[in-house]
C-alpha positions as CSV (number, residue, x, y, z in Angstrom):
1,X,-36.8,43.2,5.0
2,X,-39.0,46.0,5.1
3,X,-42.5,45.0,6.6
4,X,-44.5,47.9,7.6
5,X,-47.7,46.4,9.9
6,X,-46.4,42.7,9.8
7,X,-45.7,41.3,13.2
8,X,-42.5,39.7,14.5
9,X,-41.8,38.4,18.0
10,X,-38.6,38.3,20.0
11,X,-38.2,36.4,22.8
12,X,-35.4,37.2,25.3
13,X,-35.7,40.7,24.0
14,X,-34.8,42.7,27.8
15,X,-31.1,42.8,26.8
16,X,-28.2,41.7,24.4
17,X,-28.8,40.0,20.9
18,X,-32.6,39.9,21.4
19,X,-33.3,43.5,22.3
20,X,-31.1,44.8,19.6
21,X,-33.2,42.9,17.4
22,X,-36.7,43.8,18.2
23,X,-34.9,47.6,17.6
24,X,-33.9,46.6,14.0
25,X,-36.6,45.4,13.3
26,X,-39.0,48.1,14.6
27,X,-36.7,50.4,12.4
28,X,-37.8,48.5,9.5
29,X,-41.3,49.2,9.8
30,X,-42.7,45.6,12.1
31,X,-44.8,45.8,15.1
32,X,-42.6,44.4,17.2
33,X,-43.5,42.0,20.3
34,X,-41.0,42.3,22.6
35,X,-41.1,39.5,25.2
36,X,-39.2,38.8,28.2
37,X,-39.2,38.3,32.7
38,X,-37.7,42.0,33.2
39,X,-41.1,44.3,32.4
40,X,-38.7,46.9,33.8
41,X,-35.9,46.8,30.8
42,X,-39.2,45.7,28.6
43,X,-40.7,49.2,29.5
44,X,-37.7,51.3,28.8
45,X,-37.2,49.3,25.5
46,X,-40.6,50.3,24.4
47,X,-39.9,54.0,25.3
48,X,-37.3,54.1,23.0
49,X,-39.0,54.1,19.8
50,X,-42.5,53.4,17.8
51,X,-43.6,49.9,17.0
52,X,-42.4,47.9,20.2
53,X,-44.7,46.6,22.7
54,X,-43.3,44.8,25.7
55,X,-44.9,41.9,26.8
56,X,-43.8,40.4,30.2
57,X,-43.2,36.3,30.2
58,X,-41.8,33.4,32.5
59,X,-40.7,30.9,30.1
60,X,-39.9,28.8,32.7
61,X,-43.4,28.7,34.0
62,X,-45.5,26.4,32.1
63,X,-48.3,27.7,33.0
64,X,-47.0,31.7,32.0
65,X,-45.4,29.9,29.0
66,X,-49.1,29.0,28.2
67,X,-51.0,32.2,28.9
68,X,-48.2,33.8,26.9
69,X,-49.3,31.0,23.7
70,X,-52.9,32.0,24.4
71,X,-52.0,35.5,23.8
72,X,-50.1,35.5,20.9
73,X,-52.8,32.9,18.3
74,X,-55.7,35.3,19.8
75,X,-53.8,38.3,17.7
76,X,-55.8,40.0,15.3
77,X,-52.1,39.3,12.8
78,X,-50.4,36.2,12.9
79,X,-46.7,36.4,13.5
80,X,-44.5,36.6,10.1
81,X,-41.1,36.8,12.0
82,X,-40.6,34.8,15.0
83,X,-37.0,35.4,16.8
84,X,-36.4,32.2,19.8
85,X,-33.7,34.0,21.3
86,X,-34.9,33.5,24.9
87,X,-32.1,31.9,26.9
88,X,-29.4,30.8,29.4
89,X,-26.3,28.9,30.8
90,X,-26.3,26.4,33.4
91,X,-22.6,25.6,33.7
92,X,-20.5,22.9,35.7
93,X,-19.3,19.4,35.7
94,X,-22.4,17.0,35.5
95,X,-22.0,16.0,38.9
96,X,-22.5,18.6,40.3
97,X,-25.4,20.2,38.1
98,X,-28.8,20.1,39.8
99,X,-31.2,18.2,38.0
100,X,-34.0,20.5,38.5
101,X,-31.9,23.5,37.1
102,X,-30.9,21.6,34.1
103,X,-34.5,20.8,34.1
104,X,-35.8,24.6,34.3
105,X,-32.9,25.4,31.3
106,X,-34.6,22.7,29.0
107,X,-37.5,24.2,29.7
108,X,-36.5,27.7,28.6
109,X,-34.0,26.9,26.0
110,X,-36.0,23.8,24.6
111,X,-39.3,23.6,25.4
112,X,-40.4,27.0,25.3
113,X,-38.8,27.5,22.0
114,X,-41.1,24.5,20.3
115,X,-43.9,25.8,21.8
116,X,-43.7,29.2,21.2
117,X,-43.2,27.9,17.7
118,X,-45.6,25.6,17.4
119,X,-48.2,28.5,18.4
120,X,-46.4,30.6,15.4
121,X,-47.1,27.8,12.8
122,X,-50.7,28.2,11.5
123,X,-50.7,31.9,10.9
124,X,-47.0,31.1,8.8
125,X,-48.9,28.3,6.7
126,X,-51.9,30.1,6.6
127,X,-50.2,33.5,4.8
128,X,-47.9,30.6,2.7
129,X,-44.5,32.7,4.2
130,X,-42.8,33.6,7.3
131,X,-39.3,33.7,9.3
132,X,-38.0,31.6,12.0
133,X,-34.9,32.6,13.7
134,X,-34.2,30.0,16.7
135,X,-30.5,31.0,18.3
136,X,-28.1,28.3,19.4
137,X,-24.7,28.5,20.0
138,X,-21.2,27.1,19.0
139,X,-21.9,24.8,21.9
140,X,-24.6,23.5,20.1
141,X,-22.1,21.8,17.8
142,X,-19.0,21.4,20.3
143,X,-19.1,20.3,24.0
144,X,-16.8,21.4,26.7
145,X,-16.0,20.5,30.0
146,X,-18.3,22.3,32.3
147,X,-21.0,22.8,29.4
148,X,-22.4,19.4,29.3
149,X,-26.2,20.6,30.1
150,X,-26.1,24.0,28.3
151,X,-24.7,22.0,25.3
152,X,-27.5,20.1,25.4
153,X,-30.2,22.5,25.4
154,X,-28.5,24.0,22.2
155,X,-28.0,20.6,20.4
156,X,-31.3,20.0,20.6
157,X,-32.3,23.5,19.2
158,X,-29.7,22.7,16.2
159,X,-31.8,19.5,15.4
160,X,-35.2,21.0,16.3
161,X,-34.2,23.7,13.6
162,X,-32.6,21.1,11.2
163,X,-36.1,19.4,10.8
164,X,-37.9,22.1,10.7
165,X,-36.1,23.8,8.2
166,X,-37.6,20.8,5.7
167,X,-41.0,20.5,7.3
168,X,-42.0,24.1,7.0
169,X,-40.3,24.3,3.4
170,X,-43.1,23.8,1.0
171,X,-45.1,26.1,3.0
172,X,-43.0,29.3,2.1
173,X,-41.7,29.9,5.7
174,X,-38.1,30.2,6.2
């Protein structure tokens, strides 16, 4: 996947799976948009090598969420690869999970992800080709006790991703 001057976005890209990927990819030759809270590990990500600019977003803010989407369709390049690893885990048995912190994890684990999507579309269709890469987990698939919420978030992810998979098919984006 060498793509020297196409751009690909990472979300959750300050630590773990998502800054080891906007690395890789960098290496392969993408201008990387590296986006996550923590400018700080953002910064020092961007130090590391050519390619990667940091760009600091609160997915849970609607309103940041929004600047964020304003940001990325003014880009002189659309977005060919689009990474939704932005995350978290809200565990505990439902009744005693806060509604307004299961609230604030759909928002980053669900929300955020179909927006941030939805913003990636057009330039996808418009150059007939792209990648989409949204991250779930095994909980996705399999509750457990104490994972009710997180489970959630990451079951609708699997069947955001399952329909989109089709709709986004005859337009050449994977």
């Amino acid at each position: 996947m060498e793509k020297n001057g196409q751009v690909a976005l990472v979300t959750g890209a300050s630590s773990g799976i998502g800054r080891e990927t906007a690395v890789m990819l960098a290496e392969k030759g993408f201008q990387v948009l590296a986006a996550a809270r923590r400018m700080d590990r953002l910064t020092e990500l961007a130090d590391q090598g050519e390619g990667i600019t940091p760009i600091e977003v609160d997915l849970s803010d609607p309103d940041d969420l929004e600047k964020f989407c304003q940001h990325i369709s003014g880009l002189p390049e659309p977005v060919s690869v689009l990474i939704n690893n932005a995350g978290y885990s809200l565990r505990g048995v439902l009744e005693d999970v806060v509604i307004e912190a299961a609230k604030r994890m759909f928002q980053v684990n669900v929300f955020a992800l179909m927006r941030v999507t939805q913003v990636c579309l057009p330039g996808m269709r418009k150059m007939r080709g792209g990648t989409i890469v949204n991250l779930s987990s095994m909980a996705g698939k399999f509750a457990f006790p104490g994972s009710g919420p997180y489970a959630a978030t990451k079951h609708a992810v699997e069947a955001i991703t399952d329909a989109l998979r089709i709709e986004v098919r005859p337009f050449g984006i994977r």
